[in-house]
C-alpha positions as CSV (number, residue, x, y, z in Angstrom):
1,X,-61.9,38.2,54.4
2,X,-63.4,34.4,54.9
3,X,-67.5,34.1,54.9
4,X,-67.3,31.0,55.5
5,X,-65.0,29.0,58.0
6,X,-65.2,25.3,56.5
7,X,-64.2,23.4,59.3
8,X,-66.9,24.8,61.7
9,X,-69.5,24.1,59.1
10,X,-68.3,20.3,58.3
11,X,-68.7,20.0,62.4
12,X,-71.8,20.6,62.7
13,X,-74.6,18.2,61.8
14,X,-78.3,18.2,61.1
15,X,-80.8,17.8,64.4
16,X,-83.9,16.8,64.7
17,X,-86.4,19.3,67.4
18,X,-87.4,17.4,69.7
19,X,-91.2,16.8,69.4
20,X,-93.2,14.8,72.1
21,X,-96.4,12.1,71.5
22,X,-99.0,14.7,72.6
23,X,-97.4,17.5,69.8
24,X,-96.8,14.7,67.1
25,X,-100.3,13.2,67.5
26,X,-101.8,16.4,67.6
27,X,-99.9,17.5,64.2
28,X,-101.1,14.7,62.6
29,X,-104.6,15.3,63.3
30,X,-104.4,19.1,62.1
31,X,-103.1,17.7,59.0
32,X,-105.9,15.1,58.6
33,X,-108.3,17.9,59.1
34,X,-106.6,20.1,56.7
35,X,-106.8,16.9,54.2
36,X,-110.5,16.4,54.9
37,X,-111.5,20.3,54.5
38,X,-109.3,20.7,51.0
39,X,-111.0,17.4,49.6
40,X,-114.1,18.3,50.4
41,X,-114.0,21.8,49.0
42,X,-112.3,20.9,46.1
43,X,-114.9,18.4,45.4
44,X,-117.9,20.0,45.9
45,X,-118.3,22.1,42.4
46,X,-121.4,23.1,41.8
47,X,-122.1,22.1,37.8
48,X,-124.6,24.6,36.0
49,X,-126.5,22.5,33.5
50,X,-127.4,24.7,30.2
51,X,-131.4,23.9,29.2
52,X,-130.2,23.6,25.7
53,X,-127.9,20.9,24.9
54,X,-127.2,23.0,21.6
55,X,-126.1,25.6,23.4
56,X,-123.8,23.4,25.2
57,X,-122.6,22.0,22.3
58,X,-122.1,25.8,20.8
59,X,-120.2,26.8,24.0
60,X,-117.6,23.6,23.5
61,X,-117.5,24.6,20.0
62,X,-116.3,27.7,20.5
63,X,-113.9,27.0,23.5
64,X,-112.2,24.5,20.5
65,X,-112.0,27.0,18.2
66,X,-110.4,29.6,20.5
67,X,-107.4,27.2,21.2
68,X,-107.1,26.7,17.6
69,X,-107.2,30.4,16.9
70,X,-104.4,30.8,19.6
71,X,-102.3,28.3,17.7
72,X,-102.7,30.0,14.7
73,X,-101.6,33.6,16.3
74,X,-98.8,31.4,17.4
75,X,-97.9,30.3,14.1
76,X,-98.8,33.5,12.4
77,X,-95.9,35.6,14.6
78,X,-93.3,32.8,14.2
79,X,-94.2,33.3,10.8
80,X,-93.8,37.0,10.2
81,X,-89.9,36.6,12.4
82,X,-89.2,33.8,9.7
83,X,-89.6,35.8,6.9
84,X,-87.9,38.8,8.8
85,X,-84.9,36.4,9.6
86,X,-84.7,35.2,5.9
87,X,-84.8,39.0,4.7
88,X,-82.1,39.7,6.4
89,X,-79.7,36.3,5.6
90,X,-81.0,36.4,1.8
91,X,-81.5,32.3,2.4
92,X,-84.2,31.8,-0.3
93,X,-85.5,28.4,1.1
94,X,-85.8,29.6,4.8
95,X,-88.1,32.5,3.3
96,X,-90.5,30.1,0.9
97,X,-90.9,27.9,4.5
98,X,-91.4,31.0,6.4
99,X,-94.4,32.7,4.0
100,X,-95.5,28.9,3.8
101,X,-95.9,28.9,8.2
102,X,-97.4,32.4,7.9
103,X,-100.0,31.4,5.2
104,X,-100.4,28.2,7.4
105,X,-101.2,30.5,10.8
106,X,-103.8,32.7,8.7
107,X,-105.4,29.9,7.5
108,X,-105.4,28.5,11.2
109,X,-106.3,31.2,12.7
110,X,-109.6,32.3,10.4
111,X,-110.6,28.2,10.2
112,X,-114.1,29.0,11.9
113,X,-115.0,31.6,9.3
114,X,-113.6,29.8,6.8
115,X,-115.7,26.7,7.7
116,X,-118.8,28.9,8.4
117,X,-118.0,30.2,5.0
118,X,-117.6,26.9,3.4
119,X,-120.8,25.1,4.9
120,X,-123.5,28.2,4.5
């Protein structure tokens, strides 16, 4: 059973449809518009300005510190399968570097509290 006949398919070529003036001009003209509309709206953010520019600073603050805790969780899983993996070869030196990257990820991933601890 064929799916596929391979010298009707090496026959037949690519087309273009035919498209008048009036339909080409038009079609760039809807895409113009469609260009003008998604530039504008993606443009026009409105900005809320905070009255505080602590609190501004606070909020950036925080936004930092959440991508550095999410590194840390990172780090803190890949360590706990390192130390899982090494258990299970008995390779000494891959489980020292794997409770070194998990002691690295809980470190990482407390550094706000630990620096709110440190400075008071």
């Amino acid at each position: 059973m064929k799916l596929f006949n391979m010298k009707d398919t090496q026959k037949k070529g690519t087309t273009k449809l035919p498209m008048t003036g009036r339909v080409k001009k038009g079609f760039r003209y809807y895409c113009l518009a469609v260009m003008a509309v998604t530039l504008v709206l993606g443009t026009s953010v409105t900005a809320f300005a905070a009255d505080d520019p602590l609190t501004v600073i606070n909020n950036l603050s925080d936004f930092i510190f959440g991508l550095i805790r999410a590194v840390g969780m990172i780090m803190l899983g890949f360590g706990i399968v390192q130390v899982g993996l090494s258990l299970k070869s008995h390779d000494p030196s891959q489980r020292a570097n794997g409770f070194l990257t998990l002691a690295g990820g809980v470190v990482i991933t407390f550094a706000k509290e630990i620096l709110t601890l440190i400075t008071g």
